[in-house]
C-alpha positions in Angstrom: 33.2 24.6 87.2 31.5 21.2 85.6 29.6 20.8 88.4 27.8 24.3 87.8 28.0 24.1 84.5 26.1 20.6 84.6 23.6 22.8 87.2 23.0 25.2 85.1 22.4 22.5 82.1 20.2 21.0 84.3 18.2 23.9 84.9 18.1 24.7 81.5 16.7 21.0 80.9 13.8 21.7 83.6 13.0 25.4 82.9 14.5 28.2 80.5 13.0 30.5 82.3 15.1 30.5 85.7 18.2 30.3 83.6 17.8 33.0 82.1 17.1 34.7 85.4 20.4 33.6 86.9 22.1 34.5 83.9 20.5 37.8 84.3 21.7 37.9 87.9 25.3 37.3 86.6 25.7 40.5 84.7 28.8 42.7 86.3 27.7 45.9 88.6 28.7 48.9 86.5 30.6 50.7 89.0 30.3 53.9 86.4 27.2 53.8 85.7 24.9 56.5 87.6 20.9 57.5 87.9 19.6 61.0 88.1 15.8 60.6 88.7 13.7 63.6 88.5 11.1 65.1 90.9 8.5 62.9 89.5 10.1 59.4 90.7 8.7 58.6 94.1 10.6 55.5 94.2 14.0 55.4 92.5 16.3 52.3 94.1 14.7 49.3 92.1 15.5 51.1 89.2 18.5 51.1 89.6 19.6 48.0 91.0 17.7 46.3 88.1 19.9 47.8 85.9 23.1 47.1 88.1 24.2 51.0 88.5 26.7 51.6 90.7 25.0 55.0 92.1 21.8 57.0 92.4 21.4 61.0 93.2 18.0 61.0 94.8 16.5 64.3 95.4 14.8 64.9 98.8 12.6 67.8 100.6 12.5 68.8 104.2 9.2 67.9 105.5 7.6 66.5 108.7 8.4 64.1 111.8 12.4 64.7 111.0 11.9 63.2 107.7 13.2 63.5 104.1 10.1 63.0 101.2 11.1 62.1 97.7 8.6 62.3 94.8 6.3 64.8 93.4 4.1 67.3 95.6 4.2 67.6 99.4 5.3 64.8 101.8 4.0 61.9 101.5 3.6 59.4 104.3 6.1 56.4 103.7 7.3 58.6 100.6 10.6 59.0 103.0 14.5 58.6 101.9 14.6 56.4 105.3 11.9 54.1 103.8 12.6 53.9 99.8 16.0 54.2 99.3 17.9 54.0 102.6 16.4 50.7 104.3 16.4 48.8 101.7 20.1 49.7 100.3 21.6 48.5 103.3 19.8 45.8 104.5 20.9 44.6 100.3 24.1 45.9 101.8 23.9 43.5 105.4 22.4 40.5 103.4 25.6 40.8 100.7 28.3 40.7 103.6 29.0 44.1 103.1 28.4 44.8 99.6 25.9 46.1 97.1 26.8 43.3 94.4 29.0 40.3 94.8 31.5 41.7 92.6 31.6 45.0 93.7 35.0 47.2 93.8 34.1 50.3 94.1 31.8 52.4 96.6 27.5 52.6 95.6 27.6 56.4 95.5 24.6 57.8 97.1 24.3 61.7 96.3 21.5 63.1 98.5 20.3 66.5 96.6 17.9 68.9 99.1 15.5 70.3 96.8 12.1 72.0 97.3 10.9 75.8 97.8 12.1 76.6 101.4 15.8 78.3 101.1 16.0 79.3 104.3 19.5 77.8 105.1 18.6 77.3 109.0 16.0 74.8 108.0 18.1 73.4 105.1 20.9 72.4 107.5 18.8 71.1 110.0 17.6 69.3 107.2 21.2 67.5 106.9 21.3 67.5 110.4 17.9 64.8 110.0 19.9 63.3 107.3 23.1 62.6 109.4 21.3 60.8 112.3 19.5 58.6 109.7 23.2 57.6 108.1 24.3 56.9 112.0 21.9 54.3 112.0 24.0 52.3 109.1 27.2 53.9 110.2 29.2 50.5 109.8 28.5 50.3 106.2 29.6 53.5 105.0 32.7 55.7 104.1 33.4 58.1 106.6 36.0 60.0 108.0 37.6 60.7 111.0 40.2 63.9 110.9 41.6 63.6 107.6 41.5 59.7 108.2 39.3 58.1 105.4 38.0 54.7 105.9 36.2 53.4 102.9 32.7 51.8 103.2 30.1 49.5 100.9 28.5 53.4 100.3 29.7 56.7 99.5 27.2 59.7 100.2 27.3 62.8 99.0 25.4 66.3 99.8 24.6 69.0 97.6 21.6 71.0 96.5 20.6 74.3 97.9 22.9 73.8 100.8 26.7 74.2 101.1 27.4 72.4 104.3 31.1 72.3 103.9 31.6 74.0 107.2 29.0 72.4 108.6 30.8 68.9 107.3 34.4 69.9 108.6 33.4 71.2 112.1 31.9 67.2 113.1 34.3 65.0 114.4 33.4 62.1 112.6 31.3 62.2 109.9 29.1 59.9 107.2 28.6 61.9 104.6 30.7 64.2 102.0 30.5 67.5 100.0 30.0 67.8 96.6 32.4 69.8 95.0 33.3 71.4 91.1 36.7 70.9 89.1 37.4 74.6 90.8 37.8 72.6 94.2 41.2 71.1 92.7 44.3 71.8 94.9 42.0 73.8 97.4 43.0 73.9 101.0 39.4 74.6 102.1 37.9 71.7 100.3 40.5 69.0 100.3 39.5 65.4 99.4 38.9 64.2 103.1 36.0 66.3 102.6 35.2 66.7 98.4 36.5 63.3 97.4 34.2 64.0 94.3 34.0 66.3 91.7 30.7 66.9 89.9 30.3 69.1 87.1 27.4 69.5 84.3 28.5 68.7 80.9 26.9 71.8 79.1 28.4 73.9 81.5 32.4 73.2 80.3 31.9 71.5 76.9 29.8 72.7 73.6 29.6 68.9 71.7 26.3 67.2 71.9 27.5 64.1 70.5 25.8 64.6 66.6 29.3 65.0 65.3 32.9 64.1 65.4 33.9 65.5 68.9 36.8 68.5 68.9 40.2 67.6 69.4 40.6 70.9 71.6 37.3 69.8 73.9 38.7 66.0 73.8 42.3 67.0 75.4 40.4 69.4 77.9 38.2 66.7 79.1 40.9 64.6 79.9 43.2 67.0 81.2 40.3 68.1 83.7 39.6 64.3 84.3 43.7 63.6 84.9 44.1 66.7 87.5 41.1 65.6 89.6 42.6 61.8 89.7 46.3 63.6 90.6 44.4 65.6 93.3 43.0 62.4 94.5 39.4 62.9 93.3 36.9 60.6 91.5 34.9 62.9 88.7 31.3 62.6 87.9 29.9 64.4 85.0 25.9 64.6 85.1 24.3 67.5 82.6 24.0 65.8 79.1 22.3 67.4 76.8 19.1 66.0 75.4 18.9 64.1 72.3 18.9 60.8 71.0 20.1 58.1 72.6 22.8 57.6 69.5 24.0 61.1 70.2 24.2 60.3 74.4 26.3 56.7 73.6 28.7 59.4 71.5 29.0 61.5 75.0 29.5 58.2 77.5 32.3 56.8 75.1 34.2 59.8 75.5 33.5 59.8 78.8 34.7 56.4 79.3 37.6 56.7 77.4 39.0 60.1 79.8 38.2 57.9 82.6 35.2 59.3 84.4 34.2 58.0 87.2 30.7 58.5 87.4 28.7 58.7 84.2 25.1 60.3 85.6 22.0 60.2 83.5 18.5 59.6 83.5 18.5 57.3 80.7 19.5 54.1 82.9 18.5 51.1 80.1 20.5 52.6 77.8 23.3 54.1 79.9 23.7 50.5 81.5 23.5 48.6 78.3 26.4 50.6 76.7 28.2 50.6 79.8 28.6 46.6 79.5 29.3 46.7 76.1 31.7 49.7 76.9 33.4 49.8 79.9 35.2 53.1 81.4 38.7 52.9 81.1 41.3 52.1 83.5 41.2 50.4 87.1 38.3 51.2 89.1 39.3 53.8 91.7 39.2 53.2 95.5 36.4 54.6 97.6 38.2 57.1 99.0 41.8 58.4 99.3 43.7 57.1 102.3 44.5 60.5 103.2 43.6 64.4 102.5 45.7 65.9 100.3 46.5 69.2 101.2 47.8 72.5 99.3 48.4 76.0 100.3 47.5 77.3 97.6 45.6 75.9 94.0 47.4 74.0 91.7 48.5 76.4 88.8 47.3 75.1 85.4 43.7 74.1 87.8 40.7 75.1 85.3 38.6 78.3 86.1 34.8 79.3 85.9 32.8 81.7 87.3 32.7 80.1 90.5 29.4 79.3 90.6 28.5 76.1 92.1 25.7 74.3 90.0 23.7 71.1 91.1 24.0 68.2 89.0 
């Protein structure tokens, strides 16, 4: 320790300027902290691995040449999720021994949303077919399951969008990628956690409070009774779906968040979502990739929350 902390004097001595880059470099990876980029972001990893977020949903269209296009408009050439996000992430992933960050504990959770005009759900799953052989290529670096064995990986991905590929997902073997699923999925023998080991749910769609006043104590105890049963039913929980505001108002939201120990905190906010998450962090122990093994029930648990069974992208 004296002999980096007389480096780092050193450096100091010759140049500020690259301490305060490795400095930079020594902030924590914020495990909770998660991007939603809109249609208009035709490159979204930097982003986020500036800002030290420990996941991305990145929203993709079918197009040509067995590709995936992110951005605006058609497909682009070299516009691809093979080129911008997935490439890149694990060769990071390679270089790091097997990890996003140094300190990393938890999985990078990749959430690959299909978007776009064609609903045609032939196409769409021939569109996660694409997607599949592209994760095959990084296969050693990811969580994936075998049966109802789990073993976890450097990165979690998820599918959701316009295409429910939950059958699709159970019928393979072996597979690299995950379903999204809703707080409905809890205690479900069709979706156990070998195959939703997330939850996802929009904000506005369960709770009323946009952070401008004192939260409700009946909306605080259902947030983390929803947050508890997931964890019980060996689920992580993300919650995307803020409502806008100002940022004030959004800090109020993540701090409650935080405190019923969310998972994943999604937004598109990243600067501030990543500053308040250091100054913040979620509580308890960081959760494991994955459960070791599907838990299974015949039928759902009893007190397990209710919608109108609607399955909303997030």
């Amino acid at each position: 320790m004296a002999t980096l902390a007389g480096g780092l004097a050193g450096l100091a001595g010759a140049g500020g300027a690259v301490s305060v880059v490795m400095l930079r470099r020594s902030r924590p990876c914020l495990a909770a902290g998660h991007a939603l980029t809109g249609p208009e972001t035709a490159d979204p990893l930097p982003g986020v691995l500036k800002a030290r977020l420990g996941g991305l949903t990145v929203r993709v269209t079918p197009g040509p040449h067995g590709e995936l296009y992110l951005g605006p408009g058609g497909p682009q050439p070299g516009r691809t999720l093979r080129r911008l996000v997935l490439t890149p992430l694990f060769a990071r992933t390679r270089t790091g021994a097997g990890r996003v960050w140094p300190d990393q504990k938890a999985p990078f959770r990749l959430v690959v949303e299909f978007a776009g005009t064609n609903r045609d759900p032939e196409a769409l799953l021939y569109a996660y077919r694409m997607l599949d052989r592209q994760l095959q290529d990084h296969s050693g670096l990811l969580s994936h399951c075998r049966g109802d064995e789990l073993t976890p990986g450097a990165v979690t991905v998820t599918v959701t969008g316009a295409v429910d590929v939950r059958e699709l997902l159970a019928a393979q073997t072996e597979r690299y990628a995950f379903a999204d699923g809703t707080f409905d999925d809890l205690g479900s023998r069709s979706a156990p956690p070998s195959l939703v080991p997330m939850v996802s749910e929009s904000w506005s769609r369960r709770f009323g409070w946009d952070g401008q006043e004192p939260i409700t104590a009946e909306e605080r105890h259902q947030l983390h009774a929803l947050v508890r049963a997931a964890h019980d039913d060996g689920r992580t929980v993300r919650i995307a779906g803020l409502p806008e505001g100002a940022r004030r108002a959004r800090a109020a939201i993540w701090s409650e968040l935080g405190a019923a120990g969310v998972d994943v905190i999604a937004d598109t906010d990243l600067t501030g979502l990543a500053r308040h998450l250091r100054r913040h962090p979620v509580s308890g122990t960081p959760r494991p990739h994955l459960p070791t093994r599907a838990i299974r029930r015949s039928a759902p648990r009893p007190n397990a929350p209710r919608s109108n069974g609607r399955h909303e992208t997030v």
